[in-house]
ZAMARGU-4260 file (C-alpha; in steps of 0.2 Angstrom, whole numbers, plus 5000, padded with zeros to 4 digits):
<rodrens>
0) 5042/4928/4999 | 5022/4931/4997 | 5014/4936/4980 | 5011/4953/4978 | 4994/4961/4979
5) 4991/4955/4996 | 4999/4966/5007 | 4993/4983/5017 | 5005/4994/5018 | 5007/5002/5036
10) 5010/5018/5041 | 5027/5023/5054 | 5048/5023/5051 | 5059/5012/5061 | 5070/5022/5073
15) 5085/5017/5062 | 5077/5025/5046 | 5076/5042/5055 | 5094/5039/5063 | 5099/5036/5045
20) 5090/5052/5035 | 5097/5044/5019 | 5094/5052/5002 | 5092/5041/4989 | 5105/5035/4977
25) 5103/5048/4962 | 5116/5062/4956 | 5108/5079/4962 | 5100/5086/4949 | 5088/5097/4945
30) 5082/5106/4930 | 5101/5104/4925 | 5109/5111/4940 | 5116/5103/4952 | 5112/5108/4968
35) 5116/5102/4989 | 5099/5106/4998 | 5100/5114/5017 | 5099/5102/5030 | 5082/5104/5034
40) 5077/5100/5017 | 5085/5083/5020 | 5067/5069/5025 | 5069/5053/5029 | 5078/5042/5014
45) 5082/5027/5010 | 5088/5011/5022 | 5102/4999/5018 | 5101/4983/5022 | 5082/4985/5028
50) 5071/4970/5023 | 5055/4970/5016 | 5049/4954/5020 | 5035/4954/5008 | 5032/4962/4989
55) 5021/4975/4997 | 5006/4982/4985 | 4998/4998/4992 | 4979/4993/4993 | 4969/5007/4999
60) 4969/5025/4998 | 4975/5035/4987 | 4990/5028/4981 | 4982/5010/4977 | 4984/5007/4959
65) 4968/5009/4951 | 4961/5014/4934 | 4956/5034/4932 | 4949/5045/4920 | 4965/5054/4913
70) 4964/5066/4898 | 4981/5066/4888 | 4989/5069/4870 | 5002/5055/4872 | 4998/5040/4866
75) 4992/5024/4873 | 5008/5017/4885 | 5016/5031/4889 | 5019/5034/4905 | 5014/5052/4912
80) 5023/5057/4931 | 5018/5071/4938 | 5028/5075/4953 | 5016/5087/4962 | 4999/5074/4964
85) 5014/5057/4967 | 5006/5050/4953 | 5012/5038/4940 | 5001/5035/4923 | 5000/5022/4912
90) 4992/5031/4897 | 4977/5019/4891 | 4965/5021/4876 | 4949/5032/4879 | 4956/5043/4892
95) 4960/5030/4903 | 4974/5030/4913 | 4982/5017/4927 | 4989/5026/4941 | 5001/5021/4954
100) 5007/5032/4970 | 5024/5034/4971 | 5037/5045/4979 | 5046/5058/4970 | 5061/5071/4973
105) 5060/5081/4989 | 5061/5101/4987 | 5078/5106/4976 | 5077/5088/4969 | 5064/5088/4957
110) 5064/5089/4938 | 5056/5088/4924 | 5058/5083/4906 | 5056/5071/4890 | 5067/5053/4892
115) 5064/5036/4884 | 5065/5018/4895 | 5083/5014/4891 | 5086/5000/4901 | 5076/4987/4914
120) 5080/4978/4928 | 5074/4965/4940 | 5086/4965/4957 | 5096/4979/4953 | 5110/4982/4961
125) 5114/4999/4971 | 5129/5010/4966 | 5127/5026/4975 | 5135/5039/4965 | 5152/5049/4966
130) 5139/5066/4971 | 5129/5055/4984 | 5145/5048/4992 | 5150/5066/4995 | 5136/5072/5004
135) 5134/5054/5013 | 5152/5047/5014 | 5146/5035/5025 | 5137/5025/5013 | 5141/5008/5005
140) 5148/5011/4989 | 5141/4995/4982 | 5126/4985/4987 | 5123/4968/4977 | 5102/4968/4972
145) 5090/4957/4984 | 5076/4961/4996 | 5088/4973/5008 | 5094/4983/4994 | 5084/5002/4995
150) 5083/5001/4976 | 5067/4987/4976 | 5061/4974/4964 | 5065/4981/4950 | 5070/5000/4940
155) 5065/5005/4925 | 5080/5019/4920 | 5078/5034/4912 | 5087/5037/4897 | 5105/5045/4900
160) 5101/5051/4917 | 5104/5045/4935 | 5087/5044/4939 | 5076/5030/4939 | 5058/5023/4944
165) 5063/5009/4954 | 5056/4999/4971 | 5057/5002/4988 | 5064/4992/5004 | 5052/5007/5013
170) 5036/5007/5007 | 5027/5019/5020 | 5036/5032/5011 | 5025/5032/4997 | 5018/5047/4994
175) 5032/5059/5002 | 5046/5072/4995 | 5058/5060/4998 | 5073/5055/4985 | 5086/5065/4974
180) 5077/5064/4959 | 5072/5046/4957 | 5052/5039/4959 | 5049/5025/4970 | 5034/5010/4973
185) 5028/4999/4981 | 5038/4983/4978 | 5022/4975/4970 | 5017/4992/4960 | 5034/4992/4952
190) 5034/4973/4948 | 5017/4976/4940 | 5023/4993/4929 | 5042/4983/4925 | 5029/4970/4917
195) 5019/4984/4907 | 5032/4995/4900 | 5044/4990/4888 | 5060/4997/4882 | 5060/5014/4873
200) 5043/5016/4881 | 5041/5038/4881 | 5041/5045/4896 | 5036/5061/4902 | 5040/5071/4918
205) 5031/5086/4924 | 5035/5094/4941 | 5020/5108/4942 | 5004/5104/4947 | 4990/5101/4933
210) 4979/5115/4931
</rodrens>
């Protein structure tokens, strides 16, 4: 498997992944109400058993991970997700902020709220939940971690909930209202943040767009 950091990411969905329309595997949530979205809310998801052959790093555009000006209260290390631009921040001293793309919840899946880091992992596996299994009966119910597994090179979860920012097996969804709730990158972006953010690291969710 290639390093990371050298790979374009390229646009277009396999015919399976729109055969598929998977949601990804989070409880849904929202605001604190649970909630099954119409039909036509429900985009592409997620691919089981789809292999990304390389740690994909987005590398142009406007989800390349780059440094940006970024005026914030929270202190250095924080990481800042703001669902309406697809942006992840890594708050930095002097109103500096590193800011990945990612994917986020599509429309009655989105949340926000104050969480914590709570737990890391490199591989994870894949255990759709008992609300996802409803809705999509059809799924596995477990999927051991590797390169085919929808939930990438590695998660970060988020305190007590279901939701996580984790990889991706799909990276040209990057950028799209996709998941129930979770945020995804770019294999590579999510190898680079798990390395940045340490446990207990405070993060903050906002759905509405900044002013």
């Amino acid at each position: 498997m290639k390093k990371p950091g050298t790979t374009r990411i390229l646009g277009g969905l396999s015919a399976a992944a729109l055969l598929l329309a998977l949601a990804f595997p989070a409880a849904v949530q929202a605001q604190g109400k649970g909630m099954t979205p119409p039909a036509e809310t429900m985009d592409i998801g997620d691919e089981p058993g789809r292999v990304s052959t390389e740690e994909v790093t987005i590398t142009e555009g406007p989800y390349a991970r780059q440094m940006v000006f970024f005026r914030s209260n929270e202190a250095p290390g924080t990481v800042v997700i703001h669902s309406a631009e697809r942006f992840l921040y890594v708050v930095q001293p002097n109103n500096r902020a590193l800011r990945y793309g990612i994917g986020v919840g599509r429309e009655g899946f989105q949340w926000s709220g104050l969480v914590q880091v709570s737990r890391k992992a490199e591989w994870p596996d894949w255990r759709p939940p008992p609300e996802m299994l409803q809705r999509q009966p059809y799924l596995p119910r477990f999927m051991a971690g590797g390169p085919g597994n929808p939930m990438g090179a590695r998660a970060l979860y988020l305190g007590s909930t279901v939701f996580r920012v984790h990889g991706t097996n799909q990276p040209e969804t990057i950028g799209q209202s996709i998941s129930s709730g979770c945020f995804r990158l770019a294999n590579g972006d999510i190898i680079d943040l798990y390395s940045r953010v340490p446990l207990g690291t405070k993060v903050v969710v906002r759905h509405k767009a900044t002013i």
